[in-house]
N, C-alpha and C positions, 0 to 999 in steps of 0.2 A: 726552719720556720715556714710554714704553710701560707699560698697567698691568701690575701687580705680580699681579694676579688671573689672567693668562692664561698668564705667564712660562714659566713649569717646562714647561706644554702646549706653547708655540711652539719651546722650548727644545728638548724631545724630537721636534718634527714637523721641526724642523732638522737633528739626529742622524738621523733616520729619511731625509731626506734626500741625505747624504751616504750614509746606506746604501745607497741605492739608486743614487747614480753611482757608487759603489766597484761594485757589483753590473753594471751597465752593462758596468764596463770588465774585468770578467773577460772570459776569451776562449772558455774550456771550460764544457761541462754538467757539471762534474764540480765542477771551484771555485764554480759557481755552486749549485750541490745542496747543498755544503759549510756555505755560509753561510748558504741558509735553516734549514738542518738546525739548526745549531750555534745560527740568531739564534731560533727556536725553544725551543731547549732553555734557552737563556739568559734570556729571558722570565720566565721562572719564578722567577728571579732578584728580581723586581718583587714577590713575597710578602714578602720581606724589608723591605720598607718599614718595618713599625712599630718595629722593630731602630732604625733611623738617626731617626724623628720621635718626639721634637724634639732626642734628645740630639747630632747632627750637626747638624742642620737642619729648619726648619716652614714649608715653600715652603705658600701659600696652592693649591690644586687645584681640578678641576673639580666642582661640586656640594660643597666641601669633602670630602669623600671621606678624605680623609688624619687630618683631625681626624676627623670623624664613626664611622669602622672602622677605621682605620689603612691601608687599601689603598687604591689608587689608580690611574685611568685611565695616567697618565703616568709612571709606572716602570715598568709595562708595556712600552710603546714605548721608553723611555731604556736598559731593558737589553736587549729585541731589538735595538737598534742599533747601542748599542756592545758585545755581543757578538760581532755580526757584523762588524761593522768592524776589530775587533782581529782575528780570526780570519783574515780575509780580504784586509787591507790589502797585506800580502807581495805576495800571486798576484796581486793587482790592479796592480803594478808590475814581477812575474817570471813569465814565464811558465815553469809546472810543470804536473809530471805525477806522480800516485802510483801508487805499487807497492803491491803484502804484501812485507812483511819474508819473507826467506826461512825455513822451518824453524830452517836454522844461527844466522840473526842473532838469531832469537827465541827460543834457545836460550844466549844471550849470559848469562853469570852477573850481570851488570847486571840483566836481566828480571826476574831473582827477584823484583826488587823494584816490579816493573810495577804491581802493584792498589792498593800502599803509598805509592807516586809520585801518584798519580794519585787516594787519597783524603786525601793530606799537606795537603792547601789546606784543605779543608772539614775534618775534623778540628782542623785547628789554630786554624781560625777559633773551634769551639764551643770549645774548651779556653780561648783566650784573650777570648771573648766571657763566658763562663760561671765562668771563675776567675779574672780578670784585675778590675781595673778603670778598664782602656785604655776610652775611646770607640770605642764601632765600627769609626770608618773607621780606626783605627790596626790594630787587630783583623784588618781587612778588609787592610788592607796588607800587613802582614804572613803574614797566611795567603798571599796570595798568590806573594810573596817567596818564601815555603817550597816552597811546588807549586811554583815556576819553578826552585828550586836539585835538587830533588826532582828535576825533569825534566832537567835538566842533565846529571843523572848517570847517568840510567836510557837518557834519548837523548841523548845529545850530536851526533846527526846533524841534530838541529832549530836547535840552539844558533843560527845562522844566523840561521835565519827569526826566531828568537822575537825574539834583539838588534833586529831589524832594525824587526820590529814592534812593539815597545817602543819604539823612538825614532820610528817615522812617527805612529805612532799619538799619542805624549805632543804631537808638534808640530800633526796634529788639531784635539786637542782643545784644547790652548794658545788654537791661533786658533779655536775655536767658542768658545769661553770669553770671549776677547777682543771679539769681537762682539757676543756676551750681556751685555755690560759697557758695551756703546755704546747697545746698544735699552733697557737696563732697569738705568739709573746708580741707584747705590745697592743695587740687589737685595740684591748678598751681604750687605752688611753689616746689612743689614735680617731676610735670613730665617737665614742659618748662624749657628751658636752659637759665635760667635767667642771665646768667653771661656772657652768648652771645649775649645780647639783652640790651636795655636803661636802665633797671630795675624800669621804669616808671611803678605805678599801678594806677591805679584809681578805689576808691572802691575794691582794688581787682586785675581789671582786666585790663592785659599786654596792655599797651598803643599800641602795634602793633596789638591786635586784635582786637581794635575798629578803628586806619588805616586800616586795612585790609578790615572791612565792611561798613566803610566810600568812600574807591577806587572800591571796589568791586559793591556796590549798584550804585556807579555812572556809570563806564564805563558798568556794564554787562545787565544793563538793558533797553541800547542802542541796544542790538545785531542784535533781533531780526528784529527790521526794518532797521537797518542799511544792513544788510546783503541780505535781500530779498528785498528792495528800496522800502520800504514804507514806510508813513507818518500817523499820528495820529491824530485825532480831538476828540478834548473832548464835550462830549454830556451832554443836562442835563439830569440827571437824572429825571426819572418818577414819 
């Protein structure tokens, strides 16, 4: 057994890992520009840390860092990666290409609701973070849920990729998860606040963190075209 002190760090340098052979196997400067961009802006994502420590979870960190400020080296890297990886996972196994939506399309009475879609996640999170008295990650889930139904309806030209990377992605993380359970037996039940939570495991692992990247590979891998109003076609491959 692996210590418990380094975990969450190898944990993330594993995800950052796979970010980078997902990254690899894109074929375009365009898919690949996409996911720095997007594993970037996701990043930022890792301020949220003191939100989930300890009522989710109190993973031990580098320099303690997590107890000591609340922020931390390695939510840093855990959200650059698997933002990018949601995002990306699709084009890493289809090869595309994006457009602008034409004037007409983005003129779609759907659109109206384009900047409502697209702040439906984060909004519903504060709403159910701040009036609710759900645990985070249920919080977290569900916002998610919302911005992914939210896009549903605004683009249903994504509907496609998002299913698609919603199931590659929850399967992922399944087996990074599953591994994490082989190098460092006991973890979860030692750092997650299982008494706060379903206490559903599967194999192992916390029924909330395969929701997590079940929601997460759905709605975040919309962002990108959702945001800058473009469209995807899939090509064949050569």
């Amino acid at each position: 057994m692996m210590s418990e002190q380094l975990a969450y760090f190898i944990g993330s340098i594993f995800l950052f890992l796979i970010w980078f052979l997902i990254w690899l196997r894109l074929t375009s400067k365009e898919s690949r520009n996409e996911m720095v961009k997007v594993s970037l802006a996701t990043s930022l994502l890792g301020l949220t840390e003191p939100i989930f420590v300890p009522e989710y979870w109190n993973p031990p960190t580098l320099f303690n860092l997590a107890q000591k400020i609340g922020f931390d080296i390695e939510s840093f890297i855990f959200a650059f990666a698997v933002g990018g990886i949601a995002v990306s996972v699709y084009e890493a196994f289809n090869k595309v290409d994006h457009k602008k939506l034409t004037a007409h399309e983005i003129y779609h009475p759907r659109h109206k609701f384009h900047l409502l879609a697209l702040l439906s996640s984060p909004a519903s999170f504060i709403f159910l973070y701040t009036l609710t008295s759900l645990n985070p990650i249920y919080s977290t889930i569900l916002s998610l849920l919302i911005g992914a139904l939210a896009t549903f309806y605004c683009r249903p030209d994504l509907i496609r990729k998002m299913i698609a990377s919603g199931i590659i992605f929850l399967i992922i993380y399944f087996l990074f998860f599953a591994i994490f359970n082989i190098l460092f037996l006991g973890y979860i039940k030692d750092i997650w606040n299982l008494q706060a939570l379903s206490g559903i495991l599967l194999l192992g692992i916390p029924f909330e963190e395969l929701a997590f990247a079940a929601s997460l590979g759905t709605m975040w891998s919309s962002v990108y075209e959702h945001v800058l109003w473009l469209k995807i076609r899939k090509l064949q491959r050569s």
